[in-house]
C-alpha positions as CSV (number, residue, x, y, z in Angstrom):
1,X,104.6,122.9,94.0
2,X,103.3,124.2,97.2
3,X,107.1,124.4,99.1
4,X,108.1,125.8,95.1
5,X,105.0,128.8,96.0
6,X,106.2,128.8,99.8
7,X,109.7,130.2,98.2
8,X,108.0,132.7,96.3
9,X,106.0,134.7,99.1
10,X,109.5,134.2,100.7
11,X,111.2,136.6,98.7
12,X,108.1,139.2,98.6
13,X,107.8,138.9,102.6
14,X,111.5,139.5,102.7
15,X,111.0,142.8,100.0
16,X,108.2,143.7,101.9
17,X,110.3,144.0,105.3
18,X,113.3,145.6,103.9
19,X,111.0,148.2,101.6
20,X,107.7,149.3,103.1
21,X,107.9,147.7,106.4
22,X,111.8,149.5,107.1
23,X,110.6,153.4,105.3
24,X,107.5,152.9,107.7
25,X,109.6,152.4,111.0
26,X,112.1,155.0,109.9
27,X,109.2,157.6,109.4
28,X,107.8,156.1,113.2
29,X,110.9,157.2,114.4
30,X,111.5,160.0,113.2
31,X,108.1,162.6,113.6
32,X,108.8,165.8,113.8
33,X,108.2,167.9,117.0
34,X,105.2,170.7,117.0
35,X,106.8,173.7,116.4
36,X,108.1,176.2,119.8
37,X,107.8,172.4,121.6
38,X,109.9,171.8,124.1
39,X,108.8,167.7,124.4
40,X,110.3,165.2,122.5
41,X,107.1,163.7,122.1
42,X,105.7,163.5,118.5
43,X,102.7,166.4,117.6
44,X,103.7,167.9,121.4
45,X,102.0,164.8,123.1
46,X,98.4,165.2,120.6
47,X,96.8,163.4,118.1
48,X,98.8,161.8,115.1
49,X,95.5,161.5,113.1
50,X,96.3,164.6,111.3
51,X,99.4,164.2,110.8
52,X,99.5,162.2,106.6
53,X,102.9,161.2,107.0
54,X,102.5,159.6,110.2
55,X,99.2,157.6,109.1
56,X,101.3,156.6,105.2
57,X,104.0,155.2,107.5
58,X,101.6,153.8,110.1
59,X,99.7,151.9,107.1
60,X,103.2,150.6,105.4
61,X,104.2,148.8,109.3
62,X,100.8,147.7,109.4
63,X,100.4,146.2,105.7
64,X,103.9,144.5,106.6
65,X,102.8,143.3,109.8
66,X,100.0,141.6,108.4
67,X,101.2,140.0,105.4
68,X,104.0,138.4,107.8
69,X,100.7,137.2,110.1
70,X,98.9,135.7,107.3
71,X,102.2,133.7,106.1
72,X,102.3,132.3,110.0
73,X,98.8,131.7,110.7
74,X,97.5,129.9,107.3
75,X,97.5,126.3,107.5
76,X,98.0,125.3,103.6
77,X,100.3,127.9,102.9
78,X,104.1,126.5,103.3
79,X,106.4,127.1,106.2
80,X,108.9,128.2,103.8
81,X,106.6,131.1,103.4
82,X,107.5,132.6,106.4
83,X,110.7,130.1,108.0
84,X,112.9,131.7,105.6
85,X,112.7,135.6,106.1
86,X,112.6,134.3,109.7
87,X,116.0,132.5,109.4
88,X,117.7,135.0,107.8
89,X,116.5,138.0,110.3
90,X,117.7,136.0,113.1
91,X,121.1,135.3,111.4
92,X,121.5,139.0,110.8
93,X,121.1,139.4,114.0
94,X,123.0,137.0,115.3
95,X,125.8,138.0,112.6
96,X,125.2,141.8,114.4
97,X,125.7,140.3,118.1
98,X,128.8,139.0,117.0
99,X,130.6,141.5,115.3
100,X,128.5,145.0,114.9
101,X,130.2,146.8,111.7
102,X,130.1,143.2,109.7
103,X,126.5,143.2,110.2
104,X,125.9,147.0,109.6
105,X,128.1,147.0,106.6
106,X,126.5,144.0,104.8
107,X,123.0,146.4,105.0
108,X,122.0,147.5,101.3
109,X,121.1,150.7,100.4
110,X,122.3,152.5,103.7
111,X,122.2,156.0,102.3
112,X,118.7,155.5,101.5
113,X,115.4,155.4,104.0
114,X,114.9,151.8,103.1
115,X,118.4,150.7,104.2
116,X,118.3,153.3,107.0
117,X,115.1,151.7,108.6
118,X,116.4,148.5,108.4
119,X,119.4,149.5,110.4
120,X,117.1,151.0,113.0
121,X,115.2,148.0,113.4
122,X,118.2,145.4,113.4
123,X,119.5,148.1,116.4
124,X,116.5,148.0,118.5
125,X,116.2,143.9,118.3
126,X,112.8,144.6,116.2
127,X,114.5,142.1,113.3
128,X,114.8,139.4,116.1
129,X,111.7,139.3,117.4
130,X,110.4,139.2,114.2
131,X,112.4,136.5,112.9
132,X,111.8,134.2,116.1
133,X,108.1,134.7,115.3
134,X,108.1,133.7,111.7
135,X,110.1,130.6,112.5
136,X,107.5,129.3,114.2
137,X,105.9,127.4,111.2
138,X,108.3,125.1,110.5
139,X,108.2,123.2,113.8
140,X,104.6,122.6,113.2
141,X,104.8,119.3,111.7
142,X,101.3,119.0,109.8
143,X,102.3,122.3,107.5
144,X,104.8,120.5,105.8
145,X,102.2,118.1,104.6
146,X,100.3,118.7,101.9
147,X,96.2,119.2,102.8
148,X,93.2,117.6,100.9
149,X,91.5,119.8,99.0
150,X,87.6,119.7,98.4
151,X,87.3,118.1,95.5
152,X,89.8,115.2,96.5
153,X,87.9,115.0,99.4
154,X,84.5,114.4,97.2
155,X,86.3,112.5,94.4
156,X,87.3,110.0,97.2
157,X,83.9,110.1,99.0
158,X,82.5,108.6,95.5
159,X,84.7,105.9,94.9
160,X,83.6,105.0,98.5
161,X,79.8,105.3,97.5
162,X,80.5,103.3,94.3
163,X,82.1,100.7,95.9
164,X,79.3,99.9,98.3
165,X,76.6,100.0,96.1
166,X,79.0,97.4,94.2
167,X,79.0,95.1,96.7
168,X,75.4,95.1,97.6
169,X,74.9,94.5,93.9
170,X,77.3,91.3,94.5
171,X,76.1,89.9,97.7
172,X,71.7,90.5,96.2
173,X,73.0,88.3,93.3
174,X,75.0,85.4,95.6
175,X,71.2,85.1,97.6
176,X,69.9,81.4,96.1
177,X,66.8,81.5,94.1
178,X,63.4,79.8,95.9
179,X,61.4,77.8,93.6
180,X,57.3,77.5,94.0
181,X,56.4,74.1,93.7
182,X,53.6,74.1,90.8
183,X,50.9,70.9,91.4
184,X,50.3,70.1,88.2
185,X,47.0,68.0,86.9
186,X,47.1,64.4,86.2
187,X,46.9,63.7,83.1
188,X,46.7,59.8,83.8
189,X,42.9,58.7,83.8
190,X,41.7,57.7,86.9
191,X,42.3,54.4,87.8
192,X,38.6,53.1,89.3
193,X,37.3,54.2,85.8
194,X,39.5,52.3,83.7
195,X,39.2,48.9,85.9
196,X,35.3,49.4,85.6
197,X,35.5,49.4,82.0
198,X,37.5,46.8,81.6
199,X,35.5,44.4,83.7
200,X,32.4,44.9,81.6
201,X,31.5,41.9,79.8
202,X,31.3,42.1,75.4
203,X,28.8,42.0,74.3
């Protein structure tokens, strides 16, 4: 169940990159010049704080960025989570290395900013870091295995209790009982008493 969830967040980390994380680099790229600027610079060489566009794409990159993060860094989440996006960034790019227009052409929605982006970032080698980063996971041997949770954790911790008070129980009732010795009274008459009155003569 948890590798079944692990495929799931595949698929949205993998929307997430081509969609908001690819318009967000595009629109990076792409900031206009101040106007009567001679620099290539974005706002002239100022402050991109006013600028909305810049801080909407800024936020997609980011919200990208992190989502990818949290699928690396989370123990209990599954290395399929982030492994496969991973994989299939690096074989783009390896497919890319190999032979350029097969790897450009198999890009969906080129016309579009999404597509566009995605091209721009499988050109600078931003798709191959990426994908050598997310890979990472799945050499980590203890995130394919499944973690305790809390309340297996407590469930198990009262079996534990149970079973020693159990034997307690077991080894108080194997102790051997210790008997007081009770004198008990004579209830023979004394000896001396009963010679005495037998010696007496009849009268």
């Amino acid at each position: 169940m948890r590798h079944r969830i692990g495929i799931v967040l595949a698929v949205i980390m993998t929307g997430a990159l081509f969609f908001p994380g690819a318009w967000g680099y595009l629109r990076l790229l792409r900031l206009p010049a101040a106007a009567g600027r001679l620099t290539p610079l974005p706002a002239g060489g100022g402050s991109l704080l006013s600028d909305k566009n810049a801080l909407i794409a800024l936020a997609a990159l980011a919200g990208t960025s992190l989502l990818a993060g949290i699928l690396i860094t989370v123990p209990w989440i599954s290395p399929l989570a982030a492994g496969l996006p991973g994989l299939l960034l690096l074989g783009w790019t390896g497919l890319y290395l190999a032979n350029v227009r097969q790897g450009v052409d198999l890009i969906p929605l080129r016309s579009d900013p999404f597509g566009t982006g995605f091209e721009a970032m499988l050109f600078d080698g931003v798709l191959g870091g990426a994908g050598l980063a997310m890979i990472l996971p799945m050499f980590v041997p203890s995130r394919w295995r499944a973690r305790r949770t809390g309340e297996s954790e407590a469930v198990a911790d009262e079996y534990l209790s149970g079973l020693g008070e159990t034997t307690e129980t077991v080894v108080a009732a194997a102790e051997p009982t210790q008997f007081t010795p009770i004198r008990a009274a004579s209830t023979m008459p004394d000896a001396t008493v009963w010679h005495e009155r037998h010696e007496r003569p009849l009268s």
